[in-house]
C-alpha positions in Angstrom: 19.1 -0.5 8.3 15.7 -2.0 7.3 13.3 -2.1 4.9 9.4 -0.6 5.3 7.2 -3.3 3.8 3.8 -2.9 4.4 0.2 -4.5 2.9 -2.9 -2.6 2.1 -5.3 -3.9 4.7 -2.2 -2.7 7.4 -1.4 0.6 6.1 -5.7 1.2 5.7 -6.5 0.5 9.4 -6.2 3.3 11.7 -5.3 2.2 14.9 -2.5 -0.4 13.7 -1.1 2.1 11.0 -0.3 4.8 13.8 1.2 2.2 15.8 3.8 0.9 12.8 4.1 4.6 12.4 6.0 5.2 15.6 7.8 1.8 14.9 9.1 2.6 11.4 10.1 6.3 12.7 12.2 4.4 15.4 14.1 2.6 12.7 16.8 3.5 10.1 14.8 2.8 6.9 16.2 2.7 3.8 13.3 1.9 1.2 9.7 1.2 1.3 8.0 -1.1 -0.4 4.4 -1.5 -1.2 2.4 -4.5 -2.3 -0.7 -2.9 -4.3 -2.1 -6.2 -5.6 -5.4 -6.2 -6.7 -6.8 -9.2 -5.6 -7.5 -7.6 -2.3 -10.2 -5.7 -4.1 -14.3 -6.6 -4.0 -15.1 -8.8 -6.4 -12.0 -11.1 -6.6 -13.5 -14.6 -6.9 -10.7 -15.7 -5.0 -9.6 -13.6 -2.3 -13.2 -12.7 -1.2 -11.6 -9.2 0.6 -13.9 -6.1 0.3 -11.0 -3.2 -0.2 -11.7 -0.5 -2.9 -9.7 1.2 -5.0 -9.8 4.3 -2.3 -8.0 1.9 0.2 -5.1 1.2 -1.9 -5.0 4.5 -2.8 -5.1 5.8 0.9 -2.5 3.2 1.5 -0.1 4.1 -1.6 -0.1 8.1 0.2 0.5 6.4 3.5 3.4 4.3 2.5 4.8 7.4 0.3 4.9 9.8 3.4 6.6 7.5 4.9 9.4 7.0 2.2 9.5 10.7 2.1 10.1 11.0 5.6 11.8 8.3 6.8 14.0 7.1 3.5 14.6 9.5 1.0 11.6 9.1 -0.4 12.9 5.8 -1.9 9.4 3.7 -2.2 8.8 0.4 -4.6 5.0 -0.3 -5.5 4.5 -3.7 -6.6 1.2 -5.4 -7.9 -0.1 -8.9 -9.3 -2.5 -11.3 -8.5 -6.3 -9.7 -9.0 -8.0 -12.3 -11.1 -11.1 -9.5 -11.9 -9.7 -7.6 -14.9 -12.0 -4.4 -14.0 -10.5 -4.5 -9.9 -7.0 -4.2 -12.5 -7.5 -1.2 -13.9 -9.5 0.6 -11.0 -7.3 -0.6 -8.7 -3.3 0.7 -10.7 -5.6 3.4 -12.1 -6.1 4.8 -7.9 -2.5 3.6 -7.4 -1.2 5.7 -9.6 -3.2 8.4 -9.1 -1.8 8.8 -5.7 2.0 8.4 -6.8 1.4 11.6 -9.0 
C-alpha cells in the first residue's frame, strides 16, 4: 500500500504528470494527498515561483482523478505558507473551486 503525495508544480507539468500517472496506477494507493500551499503563487516575496491560481486548480482536478480512480476517492488537500494575503484567498478560493 502507498500513499499519492504530489506538489503543484509536479502534478502542473505535462510531461512528468503522465509519467507519475502510469507509476501511481501501478501501485496499490490508499489516499492522496495534496499540498495546495500558496506560496507557490506570483507575488510571494519569498518563494519567488510564478504559479496561478489556475495551476493549483488544474493540479487539485489532477490529484482528485486520481483519488477517484486509484483510492476510493480518498484525497487530503493541505495548505499554508503564502506570505501574500491576496495569493490566500485566490489561491483556496481556485482550490476549492475544483473540489466542488
Amino acid at each position: 500500500m502507498s500513499l499519492c503525495a504530489a506538489s503543484v508544480g509536479a502534478l502542473d507539468h505535462g510531461p512528468t504528470f503522465a509519467r507519475r500517472t502510469v507509476e501511481i496506477a501501478a501501485t496499490h494507493v490508499v489516499g492522496a494527498v495534496l499540498d495546495a500551499t500558496a506560496k507557490i503563487l506570483a507575488g510571494d516575496p519569498l518563494a519567488h515561483l510564478e504559479l496561478t491560481p489556475a495551476s493549483l486548480a488544474r493540479a487539485t482536478t489532477r490529484l482528485r482523478a486520481i483519488a477517484d480512480r486509484h483510492a476510493g476517492g480518498r484525497l487530503l488537500v493541505l495548505g499554508g505558507g503564502g506570505y501574500e494575503k491576496a495569493n490566500l484567498a485566490a489561491g483556496w478560493c481556485a482550490v476549492v473551486e475544483a473540489l466542488l
